[in-house]
N, C-alpha and C positions, 0 to 999 in steps of 0.2 A: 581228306584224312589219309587214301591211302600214300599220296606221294608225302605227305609229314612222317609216316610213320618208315617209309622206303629210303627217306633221307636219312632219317635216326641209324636205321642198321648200317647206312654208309658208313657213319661218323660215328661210331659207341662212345670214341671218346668225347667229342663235342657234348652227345648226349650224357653220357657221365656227369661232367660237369655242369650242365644247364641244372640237371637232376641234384646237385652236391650242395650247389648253390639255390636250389627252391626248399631243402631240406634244412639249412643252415638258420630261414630268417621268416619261420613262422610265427611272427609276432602281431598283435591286434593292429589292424587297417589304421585307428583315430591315431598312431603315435607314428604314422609315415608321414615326410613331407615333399609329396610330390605335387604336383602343379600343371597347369589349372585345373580348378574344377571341371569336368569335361566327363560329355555320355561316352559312355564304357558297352564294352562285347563281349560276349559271350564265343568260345569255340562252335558251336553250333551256330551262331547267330553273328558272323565277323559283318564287318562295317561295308557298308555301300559307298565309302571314298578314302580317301587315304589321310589316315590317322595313327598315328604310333603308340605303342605302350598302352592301350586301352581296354586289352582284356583279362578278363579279371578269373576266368580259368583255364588260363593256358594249362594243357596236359602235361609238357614239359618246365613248364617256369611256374604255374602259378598266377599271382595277381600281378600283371605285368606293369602298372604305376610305378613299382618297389624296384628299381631299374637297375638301381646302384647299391655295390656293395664294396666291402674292404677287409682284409684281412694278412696277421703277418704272412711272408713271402715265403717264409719258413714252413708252414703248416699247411695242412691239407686242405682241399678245396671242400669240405664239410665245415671250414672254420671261416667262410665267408660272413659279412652281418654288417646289420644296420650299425651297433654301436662300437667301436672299436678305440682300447684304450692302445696309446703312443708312444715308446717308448726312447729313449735320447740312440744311435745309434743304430737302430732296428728299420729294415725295409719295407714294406708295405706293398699289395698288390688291390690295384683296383678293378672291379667287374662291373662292366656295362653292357646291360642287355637291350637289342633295340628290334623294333619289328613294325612291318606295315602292317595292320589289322586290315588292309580290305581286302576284300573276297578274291579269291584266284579268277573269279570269272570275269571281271573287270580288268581282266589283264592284255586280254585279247584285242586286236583288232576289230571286233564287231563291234565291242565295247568304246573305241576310241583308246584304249588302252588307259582310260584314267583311274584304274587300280595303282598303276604303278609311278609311284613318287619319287622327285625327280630335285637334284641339288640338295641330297640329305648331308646334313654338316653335325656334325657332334664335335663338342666344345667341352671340356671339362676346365672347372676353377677351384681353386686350392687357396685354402689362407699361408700367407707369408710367413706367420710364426703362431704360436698357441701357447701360453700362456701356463702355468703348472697347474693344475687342476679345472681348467675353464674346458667348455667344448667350444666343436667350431663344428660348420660343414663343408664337405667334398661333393659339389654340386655338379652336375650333369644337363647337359640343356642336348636334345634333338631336334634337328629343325629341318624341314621341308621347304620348299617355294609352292607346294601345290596341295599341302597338308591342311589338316582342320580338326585340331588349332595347329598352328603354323610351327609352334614350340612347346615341344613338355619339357618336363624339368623334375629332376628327385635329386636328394644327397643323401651320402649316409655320413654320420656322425663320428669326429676322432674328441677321444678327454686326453689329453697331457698329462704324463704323471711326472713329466718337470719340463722348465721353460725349450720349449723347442723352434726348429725353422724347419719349416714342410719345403722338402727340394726334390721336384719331378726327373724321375734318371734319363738321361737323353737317351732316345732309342728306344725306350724299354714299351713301347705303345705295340701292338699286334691288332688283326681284324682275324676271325675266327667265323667260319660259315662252312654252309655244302656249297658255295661259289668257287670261281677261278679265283677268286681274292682271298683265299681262306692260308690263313699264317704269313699274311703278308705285312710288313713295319710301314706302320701310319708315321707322319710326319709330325716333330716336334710340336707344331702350331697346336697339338689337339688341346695345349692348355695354355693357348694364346687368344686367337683368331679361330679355332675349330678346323676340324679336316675332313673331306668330303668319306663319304662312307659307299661303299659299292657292293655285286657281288659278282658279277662278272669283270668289272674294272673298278676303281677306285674314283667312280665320274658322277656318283652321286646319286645313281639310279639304282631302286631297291622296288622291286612288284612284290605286290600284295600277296600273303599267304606266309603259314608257319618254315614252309621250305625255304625262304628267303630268308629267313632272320639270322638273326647270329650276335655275337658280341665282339668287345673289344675287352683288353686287359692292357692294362702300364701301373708302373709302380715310383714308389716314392719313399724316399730317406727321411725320417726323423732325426734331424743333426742339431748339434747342440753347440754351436760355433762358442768357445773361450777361450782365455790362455792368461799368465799370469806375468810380469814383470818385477824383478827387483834390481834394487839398487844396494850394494857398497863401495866401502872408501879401503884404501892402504895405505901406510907413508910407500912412497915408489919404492918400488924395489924388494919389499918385504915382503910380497904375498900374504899380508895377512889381514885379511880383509874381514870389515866388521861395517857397522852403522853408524859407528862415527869412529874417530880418532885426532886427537890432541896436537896440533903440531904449532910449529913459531914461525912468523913471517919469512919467505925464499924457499920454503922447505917446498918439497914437490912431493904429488899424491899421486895416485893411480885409481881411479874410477871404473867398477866395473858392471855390467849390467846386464840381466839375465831376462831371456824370454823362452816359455815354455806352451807348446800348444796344449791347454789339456781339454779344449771340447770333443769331438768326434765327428768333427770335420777337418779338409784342410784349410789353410790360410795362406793366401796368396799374400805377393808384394809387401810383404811384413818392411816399417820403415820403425829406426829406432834412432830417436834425438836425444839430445843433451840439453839443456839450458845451467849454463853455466851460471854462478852467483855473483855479486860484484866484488872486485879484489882474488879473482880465481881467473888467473890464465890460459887458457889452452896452449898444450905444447903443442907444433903444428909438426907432423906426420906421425904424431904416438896411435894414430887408432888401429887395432887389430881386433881381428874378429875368431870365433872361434865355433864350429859345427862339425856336420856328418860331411858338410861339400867341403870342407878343407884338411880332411879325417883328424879332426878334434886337436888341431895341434891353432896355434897362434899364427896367423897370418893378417900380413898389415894390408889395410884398408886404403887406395888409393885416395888422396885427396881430403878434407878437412869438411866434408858435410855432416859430420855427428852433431858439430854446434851451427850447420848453419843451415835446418830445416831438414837434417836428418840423412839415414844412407838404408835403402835397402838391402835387406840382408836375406833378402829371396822366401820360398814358400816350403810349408811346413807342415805335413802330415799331424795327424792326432800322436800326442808324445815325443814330438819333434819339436827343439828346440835352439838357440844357439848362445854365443857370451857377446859380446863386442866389450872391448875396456879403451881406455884413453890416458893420457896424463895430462897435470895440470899445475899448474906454478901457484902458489901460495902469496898475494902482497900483504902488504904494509895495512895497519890496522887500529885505530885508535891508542895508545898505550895507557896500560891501567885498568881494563876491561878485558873480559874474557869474549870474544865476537865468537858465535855462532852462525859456520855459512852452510846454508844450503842448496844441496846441488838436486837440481829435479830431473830425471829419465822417463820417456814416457814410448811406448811402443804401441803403433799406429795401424789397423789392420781393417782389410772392409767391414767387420764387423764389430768397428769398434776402437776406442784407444783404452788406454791405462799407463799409469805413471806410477813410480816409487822414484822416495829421495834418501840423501846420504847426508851428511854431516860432516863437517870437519869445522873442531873447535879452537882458535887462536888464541894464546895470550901473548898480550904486546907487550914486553919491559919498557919502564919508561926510564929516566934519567934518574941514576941516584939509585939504580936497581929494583925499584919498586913493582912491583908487581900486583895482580888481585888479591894473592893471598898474603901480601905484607903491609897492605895498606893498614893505616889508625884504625880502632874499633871507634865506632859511633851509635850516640843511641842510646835506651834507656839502661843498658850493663856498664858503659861509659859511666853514667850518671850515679850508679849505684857504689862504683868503686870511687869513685870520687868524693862522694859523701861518704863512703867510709876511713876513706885517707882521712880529710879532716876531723872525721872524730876521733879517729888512732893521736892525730896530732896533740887538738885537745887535749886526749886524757893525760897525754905525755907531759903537758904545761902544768896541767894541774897535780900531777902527781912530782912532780922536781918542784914546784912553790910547797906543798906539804911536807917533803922532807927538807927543805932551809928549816922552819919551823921547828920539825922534831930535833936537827940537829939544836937548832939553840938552846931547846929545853934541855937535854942531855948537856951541856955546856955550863949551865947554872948548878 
C-alpha cells in the first residue's frame, strides 16, 4: 500500500482522474456489463495469479469490472459514465482503466515472477453507425497470454439523438501510468487488432500491483455524413432556371446541378452524372463547373464524362458545396402531343447517392399548324353541343312551317 500511495503523490494528476472518473459512475453493480463471470479481490486480499479488472474495491477506482467509460471531449473528467447520449457533430473521449490484480510479491524472482502478465493487448470495438434513438456499446476487451481468465471485457453505453456513424480520430489513443510509457500514443490498431499495453515499454508486460496500472484514453466523432442534390433546366442562355420549361424541337437548354454537403462530416471523391433522356443531345464541351476551388466563377470541365459515368468534382467539407451545368440540344418529337422529357442528375459519395430531375416540356406542330391546343374537342361536351345544334335546328323548321300557316290565315 505504501508504494500505491508513493505513486499517487508522483502523479496527482493521473490520480485526480482515476478519482474524477470513480466519482462519475456510482451506479448499481446488476445494470454493468462486464464479462465473464469471474472470482474478484479485494485491496487487501489481491489475487495469487494474474487477472485483470477484478477488484472490487480499489481505493483509487472502485469496482474495477466497470472499466469503460465515455464522456463529451468538451467537459470535465467528473462527466465520465456508463450511459452517454451522442450527438451528430460532437467529439467524444473514451477511458479505460486496466490493472494486474496479483500481489506485488509474485513479482519477484523467488516467485518465478508469475505475478507479472505478459503480451497484454487491449482492443476496443465501436459500432459503425447508431441509429436515432437506439443504443449501442463501446466495448473493451483486455487480454493476457498468462492471465485467468485470459480476457475481460465491459462497455459503456452511447443512445443517438439522430442517425449517426461513430468514427475513431486517428492518433487520438494515449497510455497513462507512473511507467516510462506514461503519455505515450498507442497505435491506430487499438480498435482494429488491439495494441500491446506496457509500462516500462509498450511490449506487453505489466507486474502485478496497484503501482502498475494505468489507463488508456482516445476519442471518437459522432458524424452525420449527408448532402443534398438538385436539379434545374433554362432555355440556354437565359439563366433562368426553373423545374421545368417549355421549349420546340432544335431549341437548346442549359442543365444545371447543385450539390451541398450538409452532414458534419467531409465527403470525399464526390462524382456527379447526368443521364440524359431520349431525343436530348449533349452538346460536347458545354460542361463547366463551379466552387470554392475555382473561386466560384464557371470553369469548363475537360472532357464529356457528366453523361458518361460521371466526373469528379473533388471533396467537400460540412457546407461545402459546388454547381456543375451542361447543355443540351432539343430533337424532334411526336407532332400533336405535348412530350415531357426528363433528365435525371444524381451525386455519388462514399456515403451514398442521391438524384433530382428536371423537366423540359416539347410541343411538336404538326402539318396544317395543328397543335395540342387546337386540336378538335372530343367527347362527351362534343356530344352535348351537338344535340343542341340539332335541336336549335328543329325548332327553326318547325317554327318557319308555323308561320306559312299564319301567313295564309292572315291572307283570307
Amino acid at each position: 500500500m505504501k508504494a500505491i500511495f508513493a505513486a499517487i503523490k508522483r502523479s496527482p494528476r493521473l490520480a485526480a482522474l482515476v478519482a474524477a472518473v470513480v466519482a462519475a459512475v456510482i451506479i448499481p453493480s446488476a445494470l454493468m456489463a462486464w464479462g465473464p463471470d469471474r472470482q474478484t479481490y479485494t485491496t487487501a486480499s489481491p489475487a495469487d495469479h494474474v487477472t485483470f479488472d477484478s477488484i472490487t474495491d480499489n481505493p483509487a477506482y472502485g469496482d474495477e469490472r466497470n472499466f469503460v467509460r465515455i464522456k463529451p471531449a468538451d467537459a470535465s473528467d467528473s462527466a465520465y459514465s456508463d450511459n452517454t447520449t451522442v450527438e451528430p457533430g460532437k467529439t467524444y473521449d473514451v477511458y479505460v482503466y486496466y490493472h494486474n490484480d496479483a500481489s506485488s510479491t509474485l513479482n519477484d524472482a523467488a516467485h518465478n515472477q508469475v505475478g507479472i502478465a505478459q503480451n497484454v493487448n487491449l482492443r476496443m470495438e465501436m459500432p459503425a453507425t447508431v441509429q436515432s434513438g437506439e443504443t449501442a456499446d463501446i466495448n473493451g476487451y483486455i487480454t493476457a497470454s498468462n492471465a485467468n481468465p485470459g480476457t475481460v471485457y465491459d462497455d459503456s453505453k452511447v443512445t443517438a439523438s439522430a442517425d449517426v456513424a461513430l468514427r475513431y480520430v486517428p492518433g487520438s489513443a494515449t497510455i497513462h501510468n507512473f511507467g516510462s510509457t506514461n503519455g505515450q500514443t498507442l497505435p491506430d490498431s487499438l480498435v482494429t487488432t488491439g495494441t500491446p499495453l506496457g509500462y516500462n515499454a509498450l511490449d506487453g508486460t505489466i507486474p502485478g500491483c496497484n503501482e502498475y496500472s494505468g489507463y488508456a484514453v482516445f476519442s471518437f466523432t459522432a458524424v452525420q455524413p449527408n448532402f443534398e442534390v438538385t436539379k434545374q433546366v433554362s432555355i440556354s442562355g437565359q439563366n433562368n432556371y426553373s423545374d421545368s420549361v417549355n421549349v420546340k424541337p432544335g431549341d437548346q437548354v442549359d442543365y444545371k446541378i447543385s450539390y451541398v454537403n450538409t452532414g458534419t462530416t467531409q465527403q470525399d471523391n464526390v462524382v456527379i452524372a447526368d443521364d440524359l433522356p431520349q431525343d436530348v443531345t449533349y452538346v460536347p464541351g458545354s460542361t463547366y463547373m463551379s466552387s470554392s476551388q475555382t473561386n466560384d466563377q464557371w470553369s469548363p470541365v475537360s472532357g464529356d464524362d457528366i453523361i458518361n459515368g460521371g466526373i469528379n468534382i473533388g471533396s467537400f467539407a460540412p457546407d461545402g458545396g459546388a454547381y456543375v451545368k451542361f447543355t443540351a440540344t432539343v430533337g424532334d418529337v411526336p407532332c400533336g402531343t405535348n412530350n415531357t422529357l426528363t433528365n435525371s442528375a444524381s451525386a455519388n459519395t462514399p456515403n451514398g447517392s442521391k438524384s433530382a430531375t428536371a423537366n423540359v416540356v416539347v410541343a411538336q406542330v404538326c402539318q396544317g399548324g395543328i397543335t395540342p391546343s387546337s386540336l378538335p374537342m372530343t367527347g362527351p361536351s362534343t356530344g352535348v353541343m351537338t344535340f343542341i345544334g340539332l335541336g336549335t335546328a328543329a325548332a327553326g323548321v318547325a317554327y318557319a312551317a308555323t308561320s306559312t300557316r299564319v301567313r295564309n290565315l292572315l291572307r283570307r
